[in-house]
N, C-alpha and C positions, 0 to 999 in steps of 0.2 A: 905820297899816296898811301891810301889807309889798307892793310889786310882786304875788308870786304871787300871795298871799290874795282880790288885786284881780282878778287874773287869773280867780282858780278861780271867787268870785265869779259875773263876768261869764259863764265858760262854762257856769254853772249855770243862770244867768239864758235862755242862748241855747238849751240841749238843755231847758230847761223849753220857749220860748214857743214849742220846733221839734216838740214832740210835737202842741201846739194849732193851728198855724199854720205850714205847711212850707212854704217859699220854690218857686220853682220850681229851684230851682238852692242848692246850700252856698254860693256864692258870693254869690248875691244875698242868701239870708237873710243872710249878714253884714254886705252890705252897708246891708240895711234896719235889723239890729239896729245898726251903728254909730253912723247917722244919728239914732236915736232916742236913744241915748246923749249924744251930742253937743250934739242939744235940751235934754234934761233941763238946769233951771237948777243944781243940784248933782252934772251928771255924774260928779264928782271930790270929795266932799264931806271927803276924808280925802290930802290933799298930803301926800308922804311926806314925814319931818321933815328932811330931808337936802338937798332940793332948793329951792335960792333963789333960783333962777333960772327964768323963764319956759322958756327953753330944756333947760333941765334937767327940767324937768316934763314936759316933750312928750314927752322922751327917755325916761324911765322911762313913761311913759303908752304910747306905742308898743311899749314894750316889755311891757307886760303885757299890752297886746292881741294880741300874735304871742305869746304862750303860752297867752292867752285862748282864741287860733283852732287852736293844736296840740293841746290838749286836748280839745277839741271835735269839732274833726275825727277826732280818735283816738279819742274813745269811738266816732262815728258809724261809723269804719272799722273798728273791730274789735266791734263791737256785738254780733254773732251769739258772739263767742267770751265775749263779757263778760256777759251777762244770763245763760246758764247754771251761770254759775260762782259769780250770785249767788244765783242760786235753789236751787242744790244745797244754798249754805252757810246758807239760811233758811227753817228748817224750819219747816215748815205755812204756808208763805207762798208766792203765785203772786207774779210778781214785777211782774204786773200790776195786782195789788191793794193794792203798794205805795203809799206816797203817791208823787206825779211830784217832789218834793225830795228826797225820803228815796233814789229809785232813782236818780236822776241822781245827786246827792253819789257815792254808792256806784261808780257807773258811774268820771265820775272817778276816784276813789279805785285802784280797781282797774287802770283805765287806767295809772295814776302806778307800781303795782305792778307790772304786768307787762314794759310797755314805756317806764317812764322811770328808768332804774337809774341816773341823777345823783342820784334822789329816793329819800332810807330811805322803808322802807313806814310806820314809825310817823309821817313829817311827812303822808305821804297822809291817814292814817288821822284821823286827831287834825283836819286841815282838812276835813275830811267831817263829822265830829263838828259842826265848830264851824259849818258853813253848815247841817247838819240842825238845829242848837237855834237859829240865827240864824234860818230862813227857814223852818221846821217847827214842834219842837216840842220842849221839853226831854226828853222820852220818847221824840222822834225820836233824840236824840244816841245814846243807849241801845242804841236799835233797831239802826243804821247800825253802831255800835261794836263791838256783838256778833255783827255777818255780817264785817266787814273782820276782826276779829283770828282768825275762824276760818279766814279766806281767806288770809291773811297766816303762819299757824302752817303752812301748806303750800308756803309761798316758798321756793327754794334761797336765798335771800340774807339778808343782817345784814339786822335789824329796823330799827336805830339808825344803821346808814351806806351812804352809797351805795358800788354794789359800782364803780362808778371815778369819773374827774373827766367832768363835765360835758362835751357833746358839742361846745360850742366850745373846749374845753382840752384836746382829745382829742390822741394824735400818732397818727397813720398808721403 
């Protein structure tokens, strides 16, 4: 399993337990979800195959948690602009009668399309897919697949590549 997937994952896991149980603060809910992550005896049940080093782990583990938490935070920030755009594109569907996997995937997803343009909208899309049939429902992948590519068919951008390099490769 790749860093991101782990990532996306995780922030699925965290706008899920944030709709049932809201922290008093973003920061402490993460704080509380880390801790609990940390407990779990298979926090990390999927070591990425690259890393052989205790140090190395850490290092990609950190790292997919600070994109675990950009993600996250980015759906929560842009929230208001993101659930109408999914309820336009799902028709006869309120977006609260969503399942809470099914809208969060999506939320992400859309998140990754709007405001992460290192990220093509098709890897968005396809890892939305894969945590709606992972943590939903094979019908979920369905579902989520056919609101993101209509949302996606209205993108100024490639389907298939990011429109530049990554924001740490960026030049000024």
């Amino acid at each position: 399993m790749g860093i991101r997937h782990e990532a996306r994952e995780w922030a699925l896991q965290f706008l899920f337990q944030s709709e049932f149980n809201r922290a008093e603060t973003l920061d402490e809910g993460f704080r509380l979800f880390w801790q609990h992550q940390d407990e779990e005896p298979a926090a990390n049940p999927h070591p990425p195959p690259d890393s052989g080093t205790a140090d190395s782990q850490n290092r990609q583990r950190a790292k997919a948690r600070q994109f675990a938490e950009e993600l996250a935070r980015g759906v929560i920030a842009r929230h208001a602009e993101i659930d109408p755009l999914i309820a336009k594109h799902a028709e006869n569907w309120e977006i609260d009668r969503m399942g809470t996997v099914d809208r969060n995937a999506m939320r992400i997803a859309v998140f990754e399309m709007l405001y992460r343009d290192d990220i093509p909208p098709v890897v968005s899309i396809n890892e939305a897919v894969e945590l709606a049939k992972a943590y939903s429902s094979i019908e979920s992948g369905k579902f989520v697949n056919g609101i993101l590519d209509r949302i996606r068919k209205e993108l100024r951008r490639p389907a298939r590549d990011p429109n530049r390099a990554p924001p740490e490769k960026q030049e000024d």
